[in-house]
PQR file of N, CA, C, O and H, with PARSE charges and radii, in Angstrom:
ATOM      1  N   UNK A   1      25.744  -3.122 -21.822 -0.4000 1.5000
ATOM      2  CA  UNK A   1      24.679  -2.563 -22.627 -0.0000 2.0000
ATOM      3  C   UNK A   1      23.388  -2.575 -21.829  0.5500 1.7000
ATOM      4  O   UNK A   1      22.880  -3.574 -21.321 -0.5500 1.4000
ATOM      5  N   UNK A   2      22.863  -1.169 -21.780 -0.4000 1.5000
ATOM      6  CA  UNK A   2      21.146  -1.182 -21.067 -0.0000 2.0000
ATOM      7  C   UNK A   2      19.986  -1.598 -21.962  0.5500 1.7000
ATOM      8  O   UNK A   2      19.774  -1.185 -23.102 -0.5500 1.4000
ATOM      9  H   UNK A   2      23.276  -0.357 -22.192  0.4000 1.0000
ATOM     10  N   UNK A   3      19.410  -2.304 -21.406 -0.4000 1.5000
ATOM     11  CA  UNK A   3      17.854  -2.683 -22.339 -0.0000 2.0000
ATOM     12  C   UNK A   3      16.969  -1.237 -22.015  0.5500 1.7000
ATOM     13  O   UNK A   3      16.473  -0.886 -20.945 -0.5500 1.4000
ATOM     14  H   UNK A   3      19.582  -2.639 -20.480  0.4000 1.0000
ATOM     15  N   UNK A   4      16.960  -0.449 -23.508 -0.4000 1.5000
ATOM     16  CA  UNK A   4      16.158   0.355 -23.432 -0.0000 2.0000
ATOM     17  C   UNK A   4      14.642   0.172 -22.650  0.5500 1.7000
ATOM     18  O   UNK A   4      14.115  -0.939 -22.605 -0.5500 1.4000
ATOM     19  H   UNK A   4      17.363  -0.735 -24.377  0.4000 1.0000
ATOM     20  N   UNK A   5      14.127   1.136 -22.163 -0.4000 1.5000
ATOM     21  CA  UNK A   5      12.645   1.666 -21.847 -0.0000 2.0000
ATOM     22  C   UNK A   5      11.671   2.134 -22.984  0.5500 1.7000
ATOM     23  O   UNK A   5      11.964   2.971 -23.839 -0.5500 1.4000
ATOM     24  H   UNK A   5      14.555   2.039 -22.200  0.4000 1.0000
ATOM     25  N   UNK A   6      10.520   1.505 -22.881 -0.4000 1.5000
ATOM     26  CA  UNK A   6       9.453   2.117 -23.995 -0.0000 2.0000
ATOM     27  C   UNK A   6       8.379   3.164 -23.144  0.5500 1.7000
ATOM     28  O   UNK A   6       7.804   3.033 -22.063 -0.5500 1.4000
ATOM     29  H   UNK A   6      10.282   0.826 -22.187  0.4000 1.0000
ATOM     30  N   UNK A   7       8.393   4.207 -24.111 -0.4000 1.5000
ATOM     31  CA  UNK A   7       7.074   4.947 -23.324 -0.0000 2.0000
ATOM     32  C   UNK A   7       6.624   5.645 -24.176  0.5500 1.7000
ATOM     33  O   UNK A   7       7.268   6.371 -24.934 -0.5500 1.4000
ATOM     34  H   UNK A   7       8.860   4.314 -24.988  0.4000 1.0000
ATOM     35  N   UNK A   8       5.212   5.459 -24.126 -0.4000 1.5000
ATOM     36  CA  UNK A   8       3.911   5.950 -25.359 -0.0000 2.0000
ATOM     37  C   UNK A   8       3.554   7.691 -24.721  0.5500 1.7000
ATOM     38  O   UNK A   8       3.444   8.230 -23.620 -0.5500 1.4000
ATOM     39  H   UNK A   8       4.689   4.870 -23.511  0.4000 1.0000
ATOM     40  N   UNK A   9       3.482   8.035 -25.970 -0.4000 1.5000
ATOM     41  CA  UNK A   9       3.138   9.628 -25.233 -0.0000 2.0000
ATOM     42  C   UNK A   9       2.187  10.156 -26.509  0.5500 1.7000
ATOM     43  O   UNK A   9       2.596  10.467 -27.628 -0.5500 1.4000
ATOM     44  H   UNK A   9       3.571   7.596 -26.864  0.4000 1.0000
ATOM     45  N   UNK A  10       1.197  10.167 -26.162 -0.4000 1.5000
ATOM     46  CA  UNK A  10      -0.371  10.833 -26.884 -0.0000 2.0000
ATOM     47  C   UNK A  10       0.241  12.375 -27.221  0.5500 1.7000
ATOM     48  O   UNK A  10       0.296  13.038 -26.185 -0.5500 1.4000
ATOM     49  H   UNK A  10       0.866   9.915 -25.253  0.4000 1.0000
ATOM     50  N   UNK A  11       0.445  12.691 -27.736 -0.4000 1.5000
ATOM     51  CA  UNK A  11       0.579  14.370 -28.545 -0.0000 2.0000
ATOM     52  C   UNK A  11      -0.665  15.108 -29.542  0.5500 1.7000
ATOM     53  O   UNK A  11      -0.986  14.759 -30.678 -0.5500 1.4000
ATOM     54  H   UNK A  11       0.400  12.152 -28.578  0.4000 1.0000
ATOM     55  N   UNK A  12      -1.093  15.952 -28.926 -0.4000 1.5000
ATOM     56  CA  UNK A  12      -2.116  16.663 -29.685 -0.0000 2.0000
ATOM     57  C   UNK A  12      -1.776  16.676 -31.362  0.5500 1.7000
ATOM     58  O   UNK A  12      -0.631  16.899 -31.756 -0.5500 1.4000
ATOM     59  H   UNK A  12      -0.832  16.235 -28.003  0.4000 1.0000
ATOM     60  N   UNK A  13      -2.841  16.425 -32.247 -0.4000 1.5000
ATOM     61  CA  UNK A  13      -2.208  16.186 -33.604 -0.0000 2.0000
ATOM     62  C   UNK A  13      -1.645  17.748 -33.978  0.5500 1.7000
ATOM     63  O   UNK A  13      -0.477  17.996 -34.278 -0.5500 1.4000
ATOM     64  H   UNK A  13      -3.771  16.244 -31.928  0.4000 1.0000
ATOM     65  N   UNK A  14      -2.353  18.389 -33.921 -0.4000 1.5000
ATOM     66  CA  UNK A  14      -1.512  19.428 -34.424 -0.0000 2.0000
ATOM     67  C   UNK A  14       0.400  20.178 -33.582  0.5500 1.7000
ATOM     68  O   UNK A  14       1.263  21.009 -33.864 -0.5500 1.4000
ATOM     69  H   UNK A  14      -3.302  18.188 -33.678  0.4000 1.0000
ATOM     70  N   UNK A  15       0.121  19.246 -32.601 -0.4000 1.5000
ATOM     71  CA  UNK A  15       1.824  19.662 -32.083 -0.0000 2.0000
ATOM     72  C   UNK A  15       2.898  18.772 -32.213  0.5500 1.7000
ATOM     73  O   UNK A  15       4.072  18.989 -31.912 -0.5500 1.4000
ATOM     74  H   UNK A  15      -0.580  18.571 -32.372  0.4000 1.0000
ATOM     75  N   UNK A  16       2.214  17.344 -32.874 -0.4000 1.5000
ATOM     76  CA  UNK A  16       2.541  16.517 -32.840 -0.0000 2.0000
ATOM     77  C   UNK A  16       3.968  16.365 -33.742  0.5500 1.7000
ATOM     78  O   UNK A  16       4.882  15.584 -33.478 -0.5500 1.4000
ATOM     79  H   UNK A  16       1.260  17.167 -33.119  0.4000 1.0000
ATOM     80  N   UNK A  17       3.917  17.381 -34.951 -0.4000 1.5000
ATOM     81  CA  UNK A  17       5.271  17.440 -35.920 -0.0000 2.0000
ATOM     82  C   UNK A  17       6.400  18.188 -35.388  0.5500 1.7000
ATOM     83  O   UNK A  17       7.587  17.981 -35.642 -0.5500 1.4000
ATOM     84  H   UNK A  17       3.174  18.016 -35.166  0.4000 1.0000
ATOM     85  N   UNK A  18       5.733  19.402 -34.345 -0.4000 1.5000
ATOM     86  CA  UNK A  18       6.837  20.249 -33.821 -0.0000 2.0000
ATOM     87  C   UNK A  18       7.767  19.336 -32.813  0.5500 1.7000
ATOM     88  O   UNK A  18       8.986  19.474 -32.712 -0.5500 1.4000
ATOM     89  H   UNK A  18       4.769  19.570 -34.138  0.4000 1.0000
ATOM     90  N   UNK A  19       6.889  18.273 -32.004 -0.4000 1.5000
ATOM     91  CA  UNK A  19       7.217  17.571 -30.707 -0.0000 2.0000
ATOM     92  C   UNK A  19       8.416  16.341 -31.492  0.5500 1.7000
ATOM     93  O   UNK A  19       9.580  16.146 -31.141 -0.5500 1.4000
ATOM     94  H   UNK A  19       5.899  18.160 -32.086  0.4000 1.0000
ATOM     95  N   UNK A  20       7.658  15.662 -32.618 -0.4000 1.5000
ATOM     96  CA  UNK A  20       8.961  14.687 -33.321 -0.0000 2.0000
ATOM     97  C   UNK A  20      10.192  15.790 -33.694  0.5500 1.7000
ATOM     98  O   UNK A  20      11.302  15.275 -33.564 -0.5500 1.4000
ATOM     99  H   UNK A  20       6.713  15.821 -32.903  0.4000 1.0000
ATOM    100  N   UNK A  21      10.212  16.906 -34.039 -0.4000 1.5000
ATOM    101  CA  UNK A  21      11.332  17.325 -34.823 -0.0000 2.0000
ATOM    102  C   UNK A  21      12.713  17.427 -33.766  0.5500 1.7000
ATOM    103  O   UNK A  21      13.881  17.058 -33.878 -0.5500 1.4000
ATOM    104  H   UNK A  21       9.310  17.324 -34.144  0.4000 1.0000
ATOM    105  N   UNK A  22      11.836  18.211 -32.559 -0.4000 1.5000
ATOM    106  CA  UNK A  22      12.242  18.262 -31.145 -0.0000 2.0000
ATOM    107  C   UNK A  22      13.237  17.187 -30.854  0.5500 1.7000
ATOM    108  O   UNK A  22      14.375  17.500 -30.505 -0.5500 1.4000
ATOM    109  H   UNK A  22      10.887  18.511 -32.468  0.4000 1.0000
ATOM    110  N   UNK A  23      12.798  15.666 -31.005 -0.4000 1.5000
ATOM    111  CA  UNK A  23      12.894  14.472 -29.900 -0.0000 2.0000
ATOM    112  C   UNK A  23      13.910  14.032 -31.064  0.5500 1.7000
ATOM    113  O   UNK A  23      14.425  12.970 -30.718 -0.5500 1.4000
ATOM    114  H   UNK A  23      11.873  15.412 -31.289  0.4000 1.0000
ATOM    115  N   UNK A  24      14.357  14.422 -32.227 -0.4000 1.5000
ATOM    116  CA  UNK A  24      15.000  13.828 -33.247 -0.0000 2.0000
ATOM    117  C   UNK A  24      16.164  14.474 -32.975  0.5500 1.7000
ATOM    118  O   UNK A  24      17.152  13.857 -33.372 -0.5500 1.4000
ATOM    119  H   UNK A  24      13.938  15.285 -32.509  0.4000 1.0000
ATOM    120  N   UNK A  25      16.374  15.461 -32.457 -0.4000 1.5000
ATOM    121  CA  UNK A  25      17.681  16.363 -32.105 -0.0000 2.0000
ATOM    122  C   UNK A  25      18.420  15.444 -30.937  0.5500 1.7000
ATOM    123  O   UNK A  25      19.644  15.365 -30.841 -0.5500 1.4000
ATOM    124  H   UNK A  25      15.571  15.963 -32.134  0.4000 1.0000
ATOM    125  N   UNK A  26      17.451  14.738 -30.037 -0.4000 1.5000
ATOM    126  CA  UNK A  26      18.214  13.502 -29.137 -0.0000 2.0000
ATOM    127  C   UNK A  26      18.410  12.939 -29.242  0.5500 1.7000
ATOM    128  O   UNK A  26      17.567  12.055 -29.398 -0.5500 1.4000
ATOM    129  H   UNK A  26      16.456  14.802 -30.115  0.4000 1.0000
ATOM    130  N   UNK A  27      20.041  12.581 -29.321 -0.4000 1.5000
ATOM    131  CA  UNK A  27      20.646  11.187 -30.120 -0.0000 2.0000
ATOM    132  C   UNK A  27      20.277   9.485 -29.038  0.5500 1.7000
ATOM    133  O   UNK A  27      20.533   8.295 -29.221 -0.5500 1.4000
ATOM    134  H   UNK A  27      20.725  13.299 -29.195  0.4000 1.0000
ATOM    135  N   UNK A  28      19.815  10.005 -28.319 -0.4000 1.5000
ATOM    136  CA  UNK A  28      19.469   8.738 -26.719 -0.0000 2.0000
ATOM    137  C   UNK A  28      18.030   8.614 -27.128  0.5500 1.7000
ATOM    138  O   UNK A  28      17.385   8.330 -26.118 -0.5500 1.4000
ATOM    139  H   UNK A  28      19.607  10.972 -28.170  0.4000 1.0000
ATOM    140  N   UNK A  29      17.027   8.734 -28.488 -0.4000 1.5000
ATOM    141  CA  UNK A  29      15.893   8.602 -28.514 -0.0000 2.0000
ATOM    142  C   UNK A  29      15.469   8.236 -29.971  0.5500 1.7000
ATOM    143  O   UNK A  29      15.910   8.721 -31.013 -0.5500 1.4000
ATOM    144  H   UNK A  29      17.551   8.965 -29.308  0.4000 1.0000
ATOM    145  N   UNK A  30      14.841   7.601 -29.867 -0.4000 1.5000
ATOM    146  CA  UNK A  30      14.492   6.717 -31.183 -0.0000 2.0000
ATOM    147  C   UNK A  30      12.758   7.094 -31.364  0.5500 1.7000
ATOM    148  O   UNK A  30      12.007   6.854 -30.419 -0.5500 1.4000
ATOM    149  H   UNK A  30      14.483   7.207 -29.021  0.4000 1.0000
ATOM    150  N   UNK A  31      12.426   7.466 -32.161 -0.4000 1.5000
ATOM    151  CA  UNK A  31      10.903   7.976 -32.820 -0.0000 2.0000
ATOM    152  C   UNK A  31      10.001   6.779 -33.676  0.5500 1.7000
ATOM    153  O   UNK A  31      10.002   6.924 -34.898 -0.5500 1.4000
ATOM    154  H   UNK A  31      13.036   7.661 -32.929  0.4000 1.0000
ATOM    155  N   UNK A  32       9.489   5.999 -33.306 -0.4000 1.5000
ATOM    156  CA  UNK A  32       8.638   4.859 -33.885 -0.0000 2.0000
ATOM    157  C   UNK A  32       7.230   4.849 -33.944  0.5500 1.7000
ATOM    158  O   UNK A  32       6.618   4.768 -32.879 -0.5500 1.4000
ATOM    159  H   UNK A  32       9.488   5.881 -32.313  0.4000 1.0000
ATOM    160  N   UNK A  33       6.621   4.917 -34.993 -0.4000 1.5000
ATOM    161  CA  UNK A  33       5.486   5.263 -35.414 -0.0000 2.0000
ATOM    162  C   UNK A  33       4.131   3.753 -35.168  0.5500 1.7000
ATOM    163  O   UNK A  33       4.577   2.676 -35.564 -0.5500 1.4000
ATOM    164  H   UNK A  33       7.118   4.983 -35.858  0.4000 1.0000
ATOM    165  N   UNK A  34       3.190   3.715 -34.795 -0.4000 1.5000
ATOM    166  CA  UNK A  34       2.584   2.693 -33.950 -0.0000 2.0000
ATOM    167  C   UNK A  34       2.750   1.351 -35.245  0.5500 1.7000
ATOM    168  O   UNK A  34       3.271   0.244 -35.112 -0.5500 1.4000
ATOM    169  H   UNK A  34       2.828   4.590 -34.474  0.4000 1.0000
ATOM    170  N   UNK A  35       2.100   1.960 -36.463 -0.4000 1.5000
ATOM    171  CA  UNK A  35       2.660   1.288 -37.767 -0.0000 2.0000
ATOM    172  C   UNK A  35       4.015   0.049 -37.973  0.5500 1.7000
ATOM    173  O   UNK A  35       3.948  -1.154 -38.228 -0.5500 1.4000
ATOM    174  H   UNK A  35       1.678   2.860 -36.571  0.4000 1.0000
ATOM    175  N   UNK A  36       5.323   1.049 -37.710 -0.4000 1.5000
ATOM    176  CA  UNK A  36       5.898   0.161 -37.772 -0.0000 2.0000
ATOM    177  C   UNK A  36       6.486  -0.643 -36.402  0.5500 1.7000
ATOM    178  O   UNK A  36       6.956  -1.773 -36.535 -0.5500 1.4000
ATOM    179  H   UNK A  36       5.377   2.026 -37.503  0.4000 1.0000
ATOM    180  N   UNK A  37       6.460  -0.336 -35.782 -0.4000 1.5000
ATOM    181  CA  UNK A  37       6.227  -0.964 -34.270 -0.0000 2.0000
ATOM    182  C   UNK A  37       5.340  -2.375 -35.117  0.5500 1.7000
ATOM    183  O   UNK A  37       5.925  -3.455 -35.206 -0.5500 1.4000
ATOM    184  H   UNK A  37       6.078   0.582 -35.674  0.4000 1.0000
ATOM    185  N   UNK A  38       3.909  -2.204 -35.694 -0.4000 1.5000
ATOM    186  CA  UNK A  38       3.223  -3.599 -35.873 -0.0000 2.0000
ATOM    187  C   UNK A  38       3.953  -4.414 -36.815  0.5500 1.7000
ATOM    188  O   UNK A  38       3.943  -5.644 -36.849 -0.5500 1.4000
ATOM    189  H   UNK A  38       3.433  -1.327 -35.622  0.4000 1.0000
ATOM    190  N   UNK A  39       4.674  -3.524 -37.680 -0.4000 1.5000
ATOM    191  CA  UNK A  39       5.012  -4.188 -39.084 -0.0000 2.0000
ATOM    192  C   UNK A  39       6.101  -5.076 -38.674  0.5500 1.7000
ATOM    193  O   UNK A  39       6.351  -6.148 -39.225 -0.5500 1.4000
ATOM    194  H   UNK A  39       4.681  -2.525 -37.652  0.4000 1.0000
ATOM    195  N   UNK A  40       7.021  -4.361 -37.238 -0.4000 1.5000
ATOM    196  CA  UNK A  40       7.992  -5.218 -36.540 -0.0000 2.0000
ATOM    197  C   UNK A  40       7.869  -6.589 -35.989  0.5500 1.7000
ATOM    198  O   UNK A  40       8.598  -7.556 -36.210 -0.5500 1.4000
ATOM    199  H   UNK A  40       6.818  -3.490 -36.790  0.4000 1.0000
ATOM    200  N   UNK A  41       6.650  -6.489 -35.109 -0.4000 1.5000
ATOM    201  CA  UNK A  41       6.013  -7.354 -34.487 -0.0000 2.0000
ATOM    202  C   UNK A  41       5.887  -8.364 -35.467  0.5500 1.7000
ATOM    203  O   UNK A  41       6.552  -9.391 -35.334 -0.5500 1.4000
ATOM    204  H   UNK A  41       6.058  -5.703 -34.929  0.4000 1.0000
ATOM    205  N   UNK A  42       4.936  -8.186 -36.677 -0.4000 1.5000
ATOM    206  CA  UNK A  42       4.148  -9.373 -37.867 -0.0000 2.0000
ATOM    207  C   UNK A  42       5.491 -10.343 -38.738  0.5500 1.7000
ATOM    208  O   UNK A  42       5.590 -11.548 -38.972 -0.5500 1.4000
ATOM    209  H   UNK A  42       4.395  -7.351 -36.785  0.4000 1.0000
ATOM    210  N   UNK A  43       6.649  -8.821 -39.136 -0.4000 1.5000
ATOM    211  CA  UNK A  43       7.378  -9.686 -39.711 -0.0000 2.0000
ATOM    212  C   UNK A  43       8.455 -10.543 -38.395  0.5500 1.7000
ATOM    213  O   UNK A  43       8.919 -11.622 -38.762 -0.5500 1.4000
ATOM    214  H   UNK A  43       6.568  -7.842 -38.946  0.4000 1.0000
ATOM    215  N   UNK A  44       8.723 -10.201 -37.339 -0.4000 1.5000
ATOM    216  CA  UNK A  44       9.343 -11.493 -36.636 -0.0000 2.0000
ATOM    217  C   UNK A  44       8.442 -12.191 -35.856  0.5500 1.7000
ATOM    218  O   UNK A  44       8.891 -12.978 -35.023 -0.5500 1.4000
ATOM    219  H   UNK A  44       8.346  -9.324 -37.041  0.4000 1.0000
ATOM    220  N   UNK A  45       6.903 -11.998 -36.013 -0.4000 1.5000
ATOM    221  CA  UNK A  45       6.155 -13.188 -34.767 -0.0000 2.0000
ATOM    222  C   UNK A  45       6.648 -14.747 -35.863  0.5500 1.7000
ATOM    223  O   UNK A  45       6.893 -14.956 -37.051 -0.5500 1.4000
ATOM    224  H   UNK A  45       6.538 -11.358 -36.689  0.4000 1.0000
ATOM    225  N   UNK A  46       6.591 -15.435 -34.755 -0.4000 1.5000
ATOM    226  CA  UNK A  46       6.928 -16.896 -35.709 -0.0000 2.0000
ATOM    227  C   UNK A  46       5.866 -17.630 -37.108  0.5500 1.7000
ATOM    228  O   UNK A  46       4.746 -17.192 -37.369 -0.5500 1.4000
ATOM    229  H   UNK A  46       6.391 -15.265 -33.789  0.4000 1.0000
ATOM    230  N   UNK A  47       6.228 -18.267 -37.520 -0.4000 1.5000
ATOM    231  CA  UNK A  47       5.561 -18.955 -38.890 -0.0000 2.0000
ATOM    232  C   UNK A  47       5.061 -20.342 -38.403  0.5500 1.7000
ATOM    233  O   UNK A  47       5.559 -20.980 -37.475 -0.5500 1.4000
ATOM    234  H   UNK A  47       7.139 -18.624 -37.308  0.4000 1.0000
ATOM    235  N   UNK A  48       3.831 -20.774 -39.293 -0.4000 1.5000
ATOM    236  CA  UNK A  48       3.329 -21.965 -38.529 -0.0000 2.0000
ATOM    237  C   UNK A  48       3.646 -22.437 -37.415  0.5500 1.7000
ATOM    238  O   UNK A  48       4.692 -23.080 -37.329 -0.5500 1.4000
ATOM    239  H   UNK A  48       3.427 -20.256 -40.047  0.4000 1.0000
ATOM    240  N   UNK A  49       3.130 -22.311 -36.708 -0.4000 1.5000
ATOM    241  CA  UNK A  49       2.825 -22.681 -35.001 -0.0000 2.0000
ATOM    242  C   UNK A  49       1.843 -23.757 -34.998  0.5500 1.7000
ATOM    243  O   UNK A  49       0.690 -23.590 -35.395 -0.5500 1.4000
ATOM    244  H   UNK A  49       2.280 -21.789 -36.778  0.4000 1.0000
ATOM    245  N   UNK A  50       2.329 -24.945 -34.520 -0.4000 1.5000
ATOM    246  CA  UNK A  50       1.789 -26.012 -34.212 -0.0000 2.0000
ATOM    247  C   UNK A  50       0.381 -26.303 -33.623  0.5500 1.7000
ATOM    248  O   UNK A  50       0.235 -27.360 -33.010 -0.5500 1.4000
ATOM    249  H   UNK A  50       3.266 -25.081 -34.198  0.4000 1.0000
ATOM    250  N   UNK A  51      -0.961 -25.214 -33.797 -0.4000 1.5000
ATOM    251  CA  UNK A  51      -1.457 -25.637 -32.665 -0.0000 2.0000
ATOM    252  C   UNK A  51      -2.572 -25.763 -33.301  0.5500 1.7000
ATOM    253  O   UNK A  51      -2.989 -25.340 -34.379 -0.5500 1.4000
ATOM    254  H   UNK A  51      -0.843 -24.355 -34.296  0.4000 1.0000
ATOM    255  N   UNK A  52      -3.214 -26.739 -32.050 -0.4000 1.5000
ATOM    256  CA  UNK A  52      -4.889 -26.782 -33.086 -0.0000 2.0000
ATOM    257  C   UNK A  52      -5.801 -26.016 -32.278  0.5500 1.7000
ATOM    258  O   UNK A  52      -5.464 -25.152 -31.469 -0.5500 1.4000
ATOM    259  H   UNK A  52      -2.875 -27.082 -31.174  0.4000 1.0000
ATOM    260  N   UNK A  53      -6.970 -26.377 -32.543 -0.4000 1.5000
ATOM    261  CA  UNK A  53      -8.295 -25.172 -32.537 -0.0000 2.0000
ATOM    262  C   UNK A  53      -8.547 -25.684 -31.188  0.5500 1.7000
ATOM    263  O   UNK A  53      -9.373 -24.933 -30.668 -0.5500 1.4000
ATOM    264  H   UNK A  53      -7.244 -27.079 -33.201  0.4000 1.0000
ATOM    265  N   UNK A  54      -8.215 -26.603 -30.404 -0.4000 1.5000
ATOM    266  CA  UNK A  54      -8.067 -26.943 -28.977 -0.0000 2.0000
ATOM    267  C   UNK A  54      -6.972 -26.114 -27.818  0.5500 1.7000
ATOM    268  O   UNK A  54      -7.026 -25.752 -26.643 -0.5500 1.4000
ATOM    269  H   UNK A  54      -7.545 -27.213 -30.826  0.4000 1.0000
ATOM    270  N   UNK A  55      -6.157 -26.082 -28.754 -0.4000 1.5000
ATOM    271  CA  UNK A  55      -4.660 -25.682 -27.826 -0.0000 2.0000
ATOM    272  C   UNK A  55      -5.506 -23.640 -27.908  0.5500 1.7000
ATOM    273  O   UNK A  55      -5.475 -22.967 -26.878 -0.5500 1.4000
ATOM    274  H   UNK A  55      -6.114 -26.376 -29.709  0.4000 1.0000
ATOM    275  N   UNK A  56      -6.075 -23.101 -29.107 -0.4000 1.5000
ATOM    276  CA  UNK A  56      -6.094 -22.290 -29.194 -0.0000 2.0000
ATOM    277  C   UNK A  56      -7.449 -21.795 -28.580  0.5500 1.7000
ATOM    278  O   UNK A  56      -7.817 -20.681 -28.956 -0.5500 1.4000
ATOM    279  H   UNK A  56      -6.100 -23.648 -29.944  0.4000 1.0000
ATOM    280  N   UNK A  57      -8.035 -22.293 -27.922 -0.4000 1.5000
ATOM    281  CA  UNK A  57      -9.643 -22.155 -27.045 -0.0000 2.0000
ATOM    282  C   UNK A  57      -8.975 -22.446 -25.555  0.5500 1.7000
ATOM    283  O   UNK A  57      -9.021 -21.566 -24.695 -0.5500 1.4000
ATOM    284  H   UNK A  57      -7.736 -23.197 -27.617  0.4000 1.0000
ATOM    285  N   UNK A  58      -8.409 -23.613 -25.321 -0.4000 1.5000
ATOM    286  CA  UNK A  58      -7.622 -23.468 -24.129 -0.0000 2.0000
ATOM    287  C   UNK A  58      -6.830 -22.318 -23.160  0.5500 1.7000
ATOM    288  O   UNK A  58      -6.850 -21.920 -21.995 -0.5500 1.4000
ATOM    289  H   UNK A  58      -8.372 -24.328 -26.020  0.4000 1.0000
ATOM    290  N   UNK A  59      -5.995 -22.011 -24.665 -0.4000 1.5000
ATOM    291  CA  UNK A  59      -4.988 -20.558 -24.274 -0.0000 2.0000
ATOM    292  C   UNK A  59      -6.307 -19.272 -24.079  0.5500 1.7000
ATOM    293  O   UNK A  59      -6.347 -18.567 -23.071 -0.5500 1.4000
ATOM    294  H   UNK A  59      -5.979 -22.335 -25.611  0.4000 1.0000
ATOM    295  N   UNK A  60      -7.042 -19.179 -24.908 -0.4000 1.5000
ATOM    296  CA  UNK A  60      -8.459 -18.084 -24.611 -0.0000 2.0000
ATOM    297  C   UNK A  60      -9.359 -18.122 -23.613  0.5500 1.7000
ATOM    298  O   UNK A  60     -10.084 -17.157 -23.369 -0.5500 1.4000
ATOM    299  H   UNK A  60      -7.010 -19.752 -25.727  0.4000 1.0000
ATOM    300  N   UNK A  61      -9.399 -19.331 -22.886 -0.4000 1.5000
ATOM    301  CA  UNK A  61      -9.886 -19.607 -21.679 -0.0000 2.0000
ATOM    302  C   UNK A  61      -9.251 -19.305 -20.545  0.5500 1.7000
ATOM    303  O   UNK A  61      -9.833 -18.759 -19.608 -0.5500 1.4000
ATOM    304  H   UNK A  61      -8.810 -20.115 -23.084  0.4000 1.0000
ATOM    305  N   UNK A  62      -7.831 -19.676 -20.516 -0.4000 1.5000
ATOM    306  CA  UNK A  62      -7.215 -19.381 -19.645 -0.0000 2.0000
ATOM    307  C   UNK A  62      -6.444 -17.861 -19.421  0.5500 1.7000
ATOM    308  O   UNK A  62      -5.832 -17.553 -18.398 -0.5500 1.4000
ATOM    309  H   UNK A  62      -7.358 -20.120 -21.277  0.4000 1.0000
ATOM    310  N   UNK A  63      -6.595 -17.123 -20.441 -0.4000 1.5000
ATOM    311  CA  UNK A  63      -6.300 -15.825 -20.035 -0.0000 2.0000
ATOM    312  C   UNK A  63      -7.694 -14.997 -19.634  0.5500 1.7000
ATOM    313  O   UNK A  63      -7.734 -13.940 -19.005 -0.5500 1.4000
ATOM    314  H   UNK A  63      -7.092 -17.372 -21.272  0.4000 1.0000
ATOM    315  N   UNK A  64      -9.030 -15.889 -20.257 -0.4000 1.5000
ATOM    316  CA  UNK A  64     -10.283 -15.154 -19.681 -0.0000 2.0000
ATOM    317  C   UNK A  64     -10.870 -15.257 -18.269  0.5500 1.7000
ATOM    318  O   UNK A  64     -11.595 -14.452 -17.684 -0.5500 1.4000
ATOM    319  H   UNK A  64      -8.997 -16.748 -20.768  0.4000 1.0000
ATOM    320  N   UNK A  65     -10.236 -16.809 -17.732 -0.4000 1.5000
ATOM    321  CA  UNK A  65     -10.783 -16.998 -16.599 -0.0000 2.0000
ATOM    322  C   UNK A  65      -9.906 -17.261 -15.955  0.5500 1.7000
ATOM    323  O   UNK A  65     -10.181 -18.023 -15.028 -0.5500 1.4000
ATOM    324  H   UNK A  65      -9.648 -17.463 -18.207  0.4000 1.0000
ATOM    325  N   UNK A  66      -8.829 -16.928 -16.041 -0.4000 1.5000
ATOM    326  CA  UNK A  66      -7.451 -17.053 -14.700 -0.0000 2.0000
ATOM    327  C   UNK A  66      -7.284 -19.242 -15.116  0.5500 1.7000
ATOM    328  O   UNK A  66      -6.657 -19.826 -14.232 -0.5500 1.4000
ATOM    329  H   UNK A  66      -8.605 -16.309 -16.794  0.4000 1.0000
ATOM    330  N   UNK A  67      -7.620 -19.845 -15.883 -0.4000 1.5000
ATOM    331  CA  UNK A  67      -7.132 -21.569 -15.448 -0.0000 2.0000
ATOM    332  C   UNK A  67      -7.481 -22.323 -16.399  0.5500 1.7000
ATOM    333  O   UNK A  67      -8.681 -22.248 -16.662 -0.5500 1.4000
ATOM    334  H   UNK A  67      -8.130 -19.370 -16.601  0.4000 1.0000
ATOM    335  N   UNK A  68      -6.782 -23.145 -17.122 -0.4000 1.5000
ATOM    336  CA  UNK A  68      -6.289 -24.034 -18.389 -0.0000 2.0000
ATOM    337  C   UNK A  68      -7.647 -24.952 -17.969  0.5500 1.7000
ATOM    338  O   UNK A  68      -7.937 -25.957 -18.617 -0.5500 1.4000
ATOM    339  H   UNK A  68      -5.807 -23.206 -16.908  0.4000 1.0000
TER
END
């Protein structure tokens, strides 16, 4: 089994219904709307996470300045 590829493609709004109807005729392509893409994300990110307001300034530091 291959681990699919994701790729975002901006479509002018008004061509934008002709271009899904198109990409739905390809059975190798799946159509996901940015929406539920998030709704995916929210309902499996994890539930209470252990961390305190330290662990969570730490992690924000260290992706702002490259070091924990």
């Amino acid at each position: 089994m291959q681990i699919a590829d994701t790729l975002v493609i901006k479509i002018d709004k008004s061509k934008k219904k002709a271009f899904l109807e198109m990409l739905k005729w390809l059975d190798f392509v799946e159509v996901q709307t940015q929406k539920s893409v998030l709704q995916r994300f929210v309902k499996n990110a994890p539930k209470n996470i252990p961390l305190s307001y330290d662990d969570i300034v730490a992690e924000v530091m260290a992706h702002r300045y490259g070091k924990k």
